[in-house]
Each structure stands twice: as structure tokens, then as C-alpha cells.
C-alpha positions as CSV (number, residue, x, y, z in Angstrom):
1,X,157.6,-79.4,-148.7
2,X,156.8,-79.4,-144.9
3,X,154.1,-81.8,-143.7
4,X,151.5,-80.5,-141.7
5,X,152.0,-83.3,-138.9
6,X,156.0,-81.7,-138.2
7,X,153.9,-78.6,-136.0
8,X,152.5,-81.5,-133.4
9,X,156.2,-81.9,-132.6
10,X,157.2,-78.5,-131.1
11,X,157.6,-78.6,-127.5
12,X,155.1,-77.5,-125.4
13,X,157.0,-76.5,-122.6
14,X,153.8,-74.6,-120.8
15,X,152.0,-77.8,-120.8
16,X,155.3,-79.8,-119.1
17,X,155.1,-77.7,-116.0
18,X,151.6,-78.1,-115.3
19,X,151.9,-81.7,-116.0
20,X,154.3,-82.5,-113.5
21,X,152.6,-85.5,-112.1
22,X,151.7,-84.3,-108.6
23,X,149.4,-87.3,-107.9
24,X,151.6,-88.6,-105.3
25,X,150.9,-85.3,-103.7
26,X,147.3,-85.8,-102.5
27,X,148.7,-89.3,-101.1
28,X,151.7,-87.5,-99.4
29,X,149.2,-84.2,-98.3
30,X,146.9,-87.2,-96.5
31,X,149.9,-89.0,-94.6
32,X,150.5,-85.5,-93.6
33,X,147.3,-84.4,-92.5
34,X,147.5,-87.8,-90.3
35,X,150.7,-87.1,-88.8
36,X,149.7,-83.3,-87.4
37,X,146.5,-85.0,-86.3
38,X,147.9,-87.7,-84.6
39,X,150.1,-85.4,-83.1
40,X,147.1,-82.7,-81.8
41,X,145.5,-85.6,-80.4
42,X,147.9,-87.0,-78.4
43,X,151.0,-84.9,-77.9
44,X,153.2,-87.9,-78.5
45,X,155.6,-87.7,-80.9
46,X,156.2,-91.8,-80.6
47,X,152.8,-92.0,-82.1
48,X,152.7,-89.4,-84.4
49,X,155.7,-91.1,-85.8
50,X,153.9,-94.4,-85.8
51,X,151.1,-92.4,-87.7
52,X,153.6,-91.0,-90.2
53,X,155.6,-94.7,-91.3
54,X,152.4,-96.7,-91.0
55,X,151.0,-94.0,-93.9
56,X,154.1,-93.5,-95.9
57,X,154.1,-97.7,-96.3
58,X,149.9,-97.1,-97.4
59,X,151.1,-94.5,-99.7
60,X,153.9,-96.6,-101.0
61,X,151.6,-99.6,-101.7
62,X,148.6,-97.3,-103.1
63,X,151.6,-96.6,-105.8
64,X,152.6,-99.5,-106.5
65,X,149.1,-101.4,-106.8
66,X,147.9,-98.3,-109.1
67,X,151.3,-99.0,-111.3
68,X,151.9,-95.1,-110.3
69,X,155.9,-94.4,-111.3
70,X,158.0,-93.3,-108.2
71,X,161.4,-91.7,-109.1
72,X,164.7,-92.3,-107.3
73,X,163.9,-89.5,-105.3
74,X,160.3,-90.7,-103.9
75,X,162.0,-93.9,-103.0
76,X,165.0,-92.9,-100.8
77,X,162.3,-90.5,-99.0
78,X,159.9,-93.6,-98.6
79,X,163.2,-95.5,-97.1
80,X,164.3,-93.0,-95.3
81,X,161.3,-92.6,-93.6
82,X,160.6,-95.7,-92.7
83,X,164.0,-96.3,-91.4
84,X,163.9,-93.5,-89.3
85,X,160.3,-93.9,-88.2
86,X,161.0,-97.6,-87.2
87,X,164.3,-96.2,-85.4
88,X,162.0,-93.5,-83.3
89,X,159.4,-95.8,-82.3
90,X,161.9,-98.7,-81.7
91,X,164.5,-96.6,-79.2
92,X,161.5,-94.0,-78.3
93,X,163.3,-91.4,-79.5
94,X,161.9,-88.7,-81.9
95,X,165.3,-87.2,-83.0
96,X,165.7,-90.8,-85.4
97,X,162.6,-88.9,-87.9
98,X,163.8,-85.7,-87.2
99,X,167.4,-86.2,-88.3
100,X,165.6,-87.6,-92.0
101,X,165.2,-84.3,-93.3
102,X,168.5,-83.3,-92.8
103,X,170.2,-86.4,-94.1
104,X,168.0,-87.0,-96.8
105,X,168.2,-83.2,-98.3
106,X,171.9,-83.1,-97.2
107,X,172.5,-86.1,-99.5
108,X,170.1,-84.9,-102.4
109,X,172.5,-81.6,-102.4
110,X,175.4,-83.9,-102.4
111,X,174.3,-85.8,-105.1
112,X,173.2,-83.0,-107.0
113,X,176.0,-81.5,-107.2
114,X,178.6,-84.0,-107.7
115,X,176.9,-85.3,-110.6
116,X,176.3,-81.8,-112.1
117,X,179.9,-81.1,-111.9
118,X,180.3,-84.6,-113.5
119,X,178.2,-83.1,-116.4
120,X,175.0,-85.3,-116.0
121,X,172.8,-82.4,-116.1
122,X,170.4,-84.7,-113.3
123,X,167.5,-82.4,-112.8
124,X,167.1,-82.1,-117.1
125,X,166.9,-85.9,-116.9
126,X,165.1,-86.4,-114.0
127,X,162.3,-83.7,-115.3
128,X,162.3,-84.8,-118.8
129,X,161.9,-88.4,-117.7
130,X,159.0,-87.1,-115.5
131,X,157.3,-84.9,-118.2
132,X,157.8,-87.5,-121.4
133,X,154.9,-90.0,-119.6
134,X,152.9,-87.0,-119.6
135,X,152.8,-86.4,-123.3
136,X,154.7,-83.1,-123.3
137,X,158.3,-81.9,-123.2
138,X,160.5,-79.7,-121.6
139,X,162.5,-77.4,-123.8
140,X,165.2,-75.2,-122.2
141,X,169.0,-74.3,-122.8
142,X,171.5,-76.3,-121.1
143,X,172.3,-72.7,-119.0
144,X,168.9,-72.7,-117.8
145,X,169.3,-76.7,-116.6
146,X,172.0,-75.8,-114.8
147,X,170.9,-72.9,-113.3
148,X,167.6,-74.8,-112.2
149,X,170.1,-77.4,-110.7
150,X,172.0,-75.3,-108.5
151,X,168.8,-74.0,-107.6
152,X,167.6,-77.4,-106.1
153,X,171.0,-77.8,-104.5
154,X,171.0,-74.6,-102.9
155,X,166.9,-75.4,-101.7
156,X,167.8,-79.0,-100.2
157,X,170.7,-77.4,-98.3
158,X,169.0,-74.9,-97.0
159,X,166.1,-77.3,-95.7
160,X,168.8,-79.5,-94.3
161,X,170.3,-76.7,-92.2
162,X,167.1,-75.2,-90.8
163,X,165.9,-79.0,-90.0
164,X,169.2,-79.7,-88.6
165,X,169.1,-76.2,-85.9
166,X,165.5,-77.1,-85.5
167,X,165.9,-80.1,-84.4
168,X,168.8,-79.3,-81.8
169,X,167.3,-76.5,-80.4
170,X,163.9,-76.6,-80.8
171,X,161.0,-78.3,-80.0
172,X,159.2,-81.2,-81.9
173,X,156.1,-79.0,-82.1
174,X,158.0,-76.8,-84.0
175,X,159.4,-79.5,-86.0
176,X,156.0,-80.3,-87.0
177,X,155.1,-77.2,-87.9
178,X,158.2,-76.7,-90.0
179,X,157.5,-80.0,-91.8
180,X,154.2,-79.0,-92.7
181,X,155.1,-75.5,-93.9
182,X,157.7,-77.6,-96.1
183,X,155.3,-79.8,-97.6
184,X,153.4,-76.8,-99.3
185,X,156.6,-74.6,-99.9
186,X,158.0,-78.2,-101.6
187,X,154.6,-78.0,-103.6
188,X,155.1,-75.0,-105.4
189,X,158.9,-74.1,-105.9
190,X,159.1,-76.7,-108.7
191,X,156.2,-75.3,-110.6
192,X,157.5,-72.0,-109.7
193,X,161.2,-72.4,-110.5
194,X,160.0,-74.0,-114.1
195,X,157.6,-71.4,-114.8
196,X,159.9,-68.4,-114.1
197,X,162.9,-70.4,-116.3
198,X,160.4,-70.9,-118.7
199,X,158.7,-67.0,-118.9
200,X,162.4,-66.2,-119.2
201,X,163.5,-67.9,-121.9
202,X,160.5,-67.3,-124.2
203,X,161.0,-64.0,-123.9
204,X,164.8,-64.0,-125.5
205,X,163.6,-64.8,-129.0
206,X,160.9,-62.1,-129.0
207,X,163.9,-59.4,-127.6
208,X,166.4,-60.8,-129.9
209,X,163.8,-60.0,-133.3
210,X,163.0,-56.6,-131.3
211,X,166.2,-55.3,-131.4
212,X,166.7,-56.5,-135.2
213,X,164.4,-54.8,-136.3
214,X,165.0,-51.5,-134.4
215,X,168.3,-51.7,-136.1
């Protein structure tokens, strides 16, 4: 006989997506804000950049005094920023923070993929890992993991090559503009690439019992 308590254990894999914790958004949409006001103000990139580190250091303590969890990801962007950022204001250069995005995505592609084709499935664990705290769990095919991990690979690739032409040809307003059109396309292709994976594959079942009983 089945206990009642065994239905609290199917996945809710509607709730995982929209629990994505997103907190550390609001933090990094502030530094943001900063940096593109800094720059208005004063034209100069040397202390927009100053603007930008001195924020992403506020934003790192914020998260660790409020016991927030950072994932390996948050903290090689957190590095990376303030490695480049002290870089650019040290030498007075700007191209030190504008080279991060390209590094930075062109590792995360690198990564991604070696350790996909090593069969670590990272964006499953990475998501899972981020979704579990959250009281909910993500519940998709290994196909669909993998398909959602090429996707990342080919989105960080693509932002390291458009940073990287920016960058050599174009100007740091520009730049700025592109990083904050990033931010918010950044925001929603996670949610966005879950959902869709997620609409997909609830719809096999139903299609599957369609076709059964049409035959």
C-alpha cells in the first residue's frame, strides 16, 4: 500500500526554475546601476572602474556577512573583476576590465565543455546544487542536460567574441552599454532556457499516451 507522504516527493520542476536564487541579482543590478552612473557623470572610464571593483568587493561582503551561497561561477567573476579593475585603475588603462568578459566567458566555454565531454554533466550539478537549498528539484533527461549545456557554451562564446571585437574596435561607451544590455539578457536566458526545456519535456508523456490511445 502506498503512503500518502510518497506524492510530497515528485519533483516539482516548475517551482526549481522560479526558485533560482536571483538574490545576488539585486546586489549585482545596484553595482551596475553605479558603474553607468559613475560613468554619465564623469566620462572617465578610470573611475567608473573604480566605481565598479569598489561595489563588486561591497557585494561580495554583503554575501558573505548574510551567509548568502556563491557558486564557483560567482567567485571567478568576483576575482576576475577585481583583478582586472585593480589592473585598469593601477596602469590607467580601461582595456584590463574590458578584456574580463572575454576571458572569463572564454574560460567558462572552455570549462564547460571539456568537462561535458569528460561526462560530468556540470550545468545538471551546478543547477541541482542551486535548486536543492531552495526546497525543489530539477527533473530532466540526461539529453535535455546536455542540450542545456551546450547551450551555455555556445552563450559564453558568443559573449566572449562580441566583448572581444567590442573592445578592439569600439568605444568604451559602447562597452558599457553592451555590459548593461548583458546584465538583463544574462537575467533571463537561464529562466528562459529552463522553462522552454522544461514545457518540452512535459509535453512528451502527454504525446506519448495520445498516440496510444489513437492506436
Amino acid at each position: 500500500m502506498n503512503s500518502p507522504d510518497k506524492q510530497t516527493e515528485t519533483p516539482n520542476i516548475e517551482g526549481a526554475a522560479k526558485a533560482a536564487p536571483i538574490k545576488h541579482q539585486y546586489l549585482e543590478f545596484l553595482v551596475l546601476i553605479a558603474f553607468v552612473v559613475a560613468w554619465l557623470i564623469t566620462k572617465d572610464p578610470i573611475i567608473a572602474t573604480l566605481v565598479l571593483t569598489g561595489g563588486t568587493i561591497l557585494q561580495m561582503l554583503v554575501m558573505l556577512v548574510t551567509k548568502t551561497p556563491m557558486t564557483k561561477m560567482q567567485k571567478a567573476m568576483f576575482a576576475a573583476i577585481i583583478l582586472g579593475g585593480g589592473l585598469t585603475v593601477l596602469f590607467k588603462d580601461p582595456q584590463f576590465i574590458q578584456w574580463k568578459l572575454t576571458i572569463v566567458n572564454g574560460i567558462f566555454a572552455a570549462a564547460l565543455l571539456v568537462m561535458q565531454l569528460l561526462g560530468k554533466a556540470p550545468i545538471k550539478t551546478m543547477l541541482e546544487s542551486m535548486t536543492a537549498s531552495q526546497g525543489t528539484q530539477l527533473a530532466l533527461p540526461d539529453k535535455a542536460w546536455n542540450q542545456i549545456t551546450f547551450i551555455f557554451i555556445g552563450f559564453f562564446a558568443a559573449i566572449a567574441t562580441a566583448n572581444a571585437y567590442i573592445t578592439l574596435y569600439l568605444t568604451f561607451e559602447i562597452w558599457t552599454e553592451f555590459k548593461v544590455a548583458l546584465f538583463f539578457v544574462s537575467f533571463i536566458f537561464l529562466p528562459a532556457v529552463l522553462m522552454y526545456f522544461i514545457m518540452k519535456h512535459k509535453a512528451i508523456p502527454e504525446t506519448q499516451d495520445q498516440s496510444e490511445n489513437k492506436e
